[in-house]
Backbone as a chain_set.jsonl record, in Angstrom:
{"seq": "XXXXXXXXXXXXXXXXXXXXXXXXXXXXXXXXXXXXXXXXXXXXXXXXXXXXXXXXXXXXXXXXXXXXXXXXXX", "coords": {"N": [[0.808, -1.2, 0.0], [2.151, 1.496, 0.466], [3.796, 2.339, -1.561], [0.962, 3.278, -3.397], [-0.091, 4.584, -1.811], [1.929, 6.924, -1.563], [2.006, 7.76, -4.741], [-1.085, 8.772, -4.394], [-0.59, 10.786, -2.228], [1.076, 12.45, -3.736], [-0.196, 12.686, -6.238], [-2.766, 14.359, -4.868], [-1.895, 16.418, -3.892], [-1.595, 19.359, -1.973], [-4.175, 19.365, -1.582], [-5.887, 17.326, -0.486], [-4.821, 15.166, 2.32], [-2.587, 12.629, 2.757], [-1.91, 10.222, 5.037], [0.095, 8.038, 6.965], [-0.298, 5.728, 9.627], [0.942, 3.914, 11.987], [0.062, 0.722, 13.624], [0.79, -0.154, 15.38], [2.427, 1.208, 17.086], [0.945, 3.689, 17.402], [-1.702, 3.004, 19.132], [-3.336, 4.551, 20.465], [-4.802, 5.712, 18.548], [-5.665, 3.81, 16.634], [-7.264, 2.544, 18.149], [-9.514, 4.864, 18.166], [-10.44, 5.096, 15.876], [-11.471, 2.68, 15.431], [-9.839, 0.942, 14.19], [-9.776, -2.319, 12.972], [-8.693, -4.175, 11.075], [-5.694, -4.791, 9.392], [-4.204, -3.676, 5.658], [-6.128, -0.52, 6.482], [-8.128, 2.516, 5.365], [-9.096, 4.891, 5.971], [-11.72, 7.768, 4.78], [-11.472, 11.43, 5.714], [-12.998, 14.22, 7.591], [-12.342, 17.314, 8.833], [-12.632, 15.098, 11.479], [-14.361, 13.8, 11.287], [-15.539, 10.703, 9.782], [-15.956, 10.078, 6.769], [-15.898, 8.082, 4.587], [-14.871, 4.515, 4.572], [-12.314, 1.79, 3.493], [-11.696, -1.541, 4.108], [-8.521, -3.861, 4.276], [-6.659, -4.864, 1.102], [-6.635, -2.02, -1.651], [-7.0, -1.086, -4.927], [-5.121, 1.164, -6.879], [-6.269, 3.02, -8.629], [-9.037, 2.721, -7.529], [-8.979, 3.647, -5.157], [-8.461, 6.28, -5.829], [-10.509, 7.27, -7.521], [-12.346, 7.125, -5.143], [-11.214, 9.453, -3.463], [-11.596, 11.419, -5.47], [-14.218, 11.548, -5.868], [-14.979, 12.538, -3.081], [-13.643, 14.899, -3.249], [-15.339, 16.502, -4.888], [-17.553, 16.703, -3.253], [-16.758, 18.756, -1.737], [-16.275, 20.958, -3.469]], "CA": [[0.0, 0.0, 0.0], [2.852, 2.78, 1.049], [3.674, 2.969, -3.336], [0.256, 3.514, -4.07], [-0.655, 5.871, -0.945], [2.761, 8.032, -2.234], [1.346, 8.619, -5.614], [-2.075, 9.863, -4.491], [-0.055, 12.148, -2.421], [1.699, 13.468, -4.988], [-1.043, 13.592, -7.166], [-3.283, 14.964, -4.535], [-1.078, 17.561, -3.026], [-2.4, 20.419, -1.57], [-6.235, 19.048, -2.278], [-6.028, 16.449, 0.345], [-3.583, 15.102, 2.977], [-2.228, 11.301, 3.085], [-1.148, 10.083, 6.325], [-0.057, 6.594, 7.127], [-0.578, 5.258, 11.274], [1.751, 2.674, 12.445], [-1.314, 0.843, 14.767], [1.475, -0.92, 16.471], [2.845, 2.248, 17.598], [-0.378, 4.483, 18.396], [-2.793, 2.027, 19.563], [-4.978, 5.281, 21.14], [-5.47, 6.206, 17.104], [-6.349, 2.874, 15.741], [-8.51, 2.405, 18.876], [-10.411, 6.268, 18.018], [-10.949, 5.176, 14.237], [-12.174, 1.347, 15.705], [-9.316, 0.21, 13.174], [-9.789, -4.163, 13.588], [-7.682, -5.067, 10.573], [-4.485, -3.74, 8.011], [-4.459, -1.577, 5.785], [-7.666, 0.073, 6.683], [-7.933, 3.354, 4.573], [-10.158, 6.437, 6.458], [-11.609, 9.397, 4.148], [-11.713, 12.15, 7.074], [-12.808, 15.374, 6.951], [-11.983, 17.573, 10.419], [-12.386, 14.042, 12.34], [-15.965, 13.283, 10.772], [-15.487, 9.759, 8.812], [-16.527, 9.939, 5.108], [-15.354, 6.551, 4.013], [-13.607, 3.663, 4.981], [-11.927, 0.432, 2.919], [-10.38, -2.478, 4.875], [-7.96, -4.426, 2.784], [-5.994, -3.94, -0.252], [-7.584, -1.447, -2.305], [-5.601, -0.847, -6.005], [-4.806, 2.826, -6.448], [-7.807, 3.534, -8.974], [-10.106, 2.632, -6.512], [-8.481, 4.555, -3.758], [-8.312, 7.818, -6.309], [-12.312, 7.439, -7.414], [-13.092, 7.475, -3.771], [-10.925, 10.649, -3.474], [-12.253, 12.374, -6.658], [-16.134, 11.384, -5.572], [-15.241, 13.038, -1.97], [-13.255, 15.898, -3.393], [-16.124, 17.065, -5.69], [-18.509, 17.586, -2.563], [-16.538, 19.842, -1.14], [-16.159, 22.245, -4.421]], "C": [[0.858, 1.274, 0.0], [3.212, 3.089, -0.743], [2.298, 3.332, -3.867], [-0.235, 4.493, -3.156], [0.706, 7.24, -1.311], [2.181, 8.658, -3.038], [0.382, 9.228, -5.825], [-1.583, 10.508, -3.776], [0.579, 13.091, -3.017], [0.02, 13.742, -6.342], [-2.328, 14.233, -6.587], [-2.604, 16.06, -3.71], [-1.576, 18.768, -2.882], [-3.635, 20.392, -1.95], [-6.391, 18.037, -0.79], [-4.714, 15.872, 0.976], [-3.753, 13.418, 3.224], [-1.301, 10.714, 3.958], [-1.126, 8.257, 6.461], [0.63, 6.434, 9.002], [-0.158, 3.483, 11.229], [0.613, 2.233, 13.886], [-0.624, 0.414, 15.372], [1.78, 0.218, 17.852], [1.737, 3.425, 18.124], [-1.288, 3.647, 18.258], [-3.921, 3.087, 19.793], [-5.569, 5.6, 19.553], [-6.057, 5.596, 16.573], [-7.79, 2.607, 16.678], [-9.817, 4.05, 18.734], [-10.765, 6.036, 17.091], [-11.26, 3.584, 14.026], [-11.102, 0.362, 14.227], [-8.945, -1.29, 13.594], [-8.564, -4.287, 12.357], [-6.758, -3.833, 9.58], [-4.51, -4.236, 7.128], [-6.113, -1.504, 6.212], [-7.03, 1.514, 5.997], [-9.239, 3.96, 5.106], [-10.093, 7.453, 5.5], [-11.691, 9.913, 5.363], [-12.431, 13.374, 6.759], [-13.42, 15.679, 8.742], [-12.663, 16.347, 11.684], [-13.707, 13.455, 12.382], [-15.225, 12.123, 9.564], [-16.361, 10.023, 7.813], [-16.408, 8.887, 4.611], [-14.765, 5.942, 4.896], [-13.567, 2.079, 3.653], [-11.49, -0.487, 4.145], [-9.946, -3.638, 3.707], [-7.329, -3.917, 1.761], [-6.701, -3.451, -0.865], [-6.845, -1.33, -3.579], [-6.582, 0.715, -6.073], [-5.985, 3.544, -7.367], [-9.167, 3.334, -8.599], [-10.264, 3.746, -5.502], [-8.72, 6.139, -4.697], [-9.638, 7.898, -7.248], [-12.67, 7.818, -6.378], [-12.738, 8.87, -3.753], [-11.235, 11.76, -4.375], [-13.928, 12.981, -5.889], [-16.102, 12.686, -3.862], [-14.308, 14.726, -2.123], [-14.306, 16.919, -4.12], [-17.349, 17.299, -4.391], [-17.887, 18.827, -2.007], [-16.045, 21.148, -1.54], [-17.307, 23.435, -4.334]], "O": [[0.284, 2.242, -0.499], [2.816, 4.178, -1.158], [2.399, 3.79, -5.005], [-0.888, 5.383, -3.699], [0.356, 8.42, -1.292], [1.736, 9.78, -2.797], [0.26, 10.02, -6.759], [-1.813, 11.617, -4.257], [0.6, 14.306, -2.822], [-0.461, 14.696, -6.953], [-3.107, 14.695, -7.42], [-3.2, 16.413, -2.692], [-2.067, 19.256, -3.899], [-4.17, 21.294, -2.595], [-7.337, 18.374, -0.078], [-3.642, 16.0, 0.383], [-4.758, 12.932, 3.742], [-0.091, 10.672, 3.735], [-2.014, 7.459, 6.16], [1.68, 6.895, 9.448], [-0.621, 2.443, 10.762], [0.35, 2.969, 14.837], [-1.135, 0.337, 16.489], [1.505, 0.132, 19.049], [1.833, 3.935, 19.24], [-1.758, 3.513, 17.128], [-5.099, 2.868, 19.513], [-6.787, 5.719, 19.415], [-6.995, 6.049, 15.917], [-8.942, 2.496, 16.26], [-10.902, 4.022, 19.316], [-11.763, 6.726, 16.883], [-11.33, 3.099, 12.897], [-11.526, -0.559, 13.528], [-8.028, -1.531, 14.379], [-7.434, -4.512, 12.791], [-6.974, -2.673, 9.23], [-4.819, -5.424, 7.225], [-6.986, -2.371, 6.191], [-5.821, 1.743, 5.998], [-10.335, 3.56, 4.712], [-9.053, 8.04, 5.204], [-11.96, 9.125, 6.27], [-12.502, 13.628, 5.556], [-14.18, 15.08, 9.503], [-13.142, 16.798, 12.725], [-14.13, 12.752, 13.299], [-14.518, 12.528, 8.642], [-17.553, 10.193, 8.068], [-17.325, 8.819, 3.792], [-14.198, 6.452, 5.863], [-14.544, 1.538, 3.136], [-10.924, 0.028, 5.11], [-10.563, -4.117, 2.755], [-7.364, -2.723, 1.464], [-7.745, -4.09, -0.992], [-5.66, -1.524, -3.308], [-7.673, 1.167, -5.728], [-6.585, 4.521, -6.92], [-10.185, 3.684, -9.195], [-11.211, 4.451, -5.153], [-9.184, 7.088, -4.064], [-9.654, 8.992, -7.813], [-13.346, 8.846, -6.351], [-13.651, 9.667, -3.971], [-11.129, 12.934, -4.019], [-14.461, 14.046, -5.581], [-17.012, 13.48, -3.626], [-14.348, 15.563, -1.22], [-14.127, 18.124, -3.942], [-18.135, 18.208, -4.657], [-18.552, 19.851, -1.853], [-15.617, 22.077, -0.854], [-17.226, 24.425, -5.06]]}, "num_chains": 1, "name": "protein.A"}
């Protein structure tokens, strides 16, 4: 997942922000966003869930979702 979450940050750059959460390492984050399995993939928007995947997603999946959720907020 970390090559295909790069290139939608690069090709969403300054439109949307792509963060990747080590659940090993913050447990209080995965436990706030009820994350059970990896990858899990959260849309957010200021800490209101819009989406979620669990599982591999391939990257024109992942950058539909982000189109579909970028166009409400034009």
């Amino acid at each position: 997942m970390v090559p295909i979450m790069k290139k939608l940050a690069e090709k969403y750059a300054g439109q949307l922000r792509v963060l990747k959460v080590d659940v090993d390492q913050q447990p209080e984050l995965s436990n706030k966003f009820n994350i059970r399995a990896v990858p899990t993939l959260v849309f957010l928007s200021k800490d209101a869930e819009l989406d979620r995947q669990m599982g591999s997603i391939a990257y024109q999946q992942i950058s539909h979702m982000a189109e579909q959720h970028l166009a409400n907020f034009k």
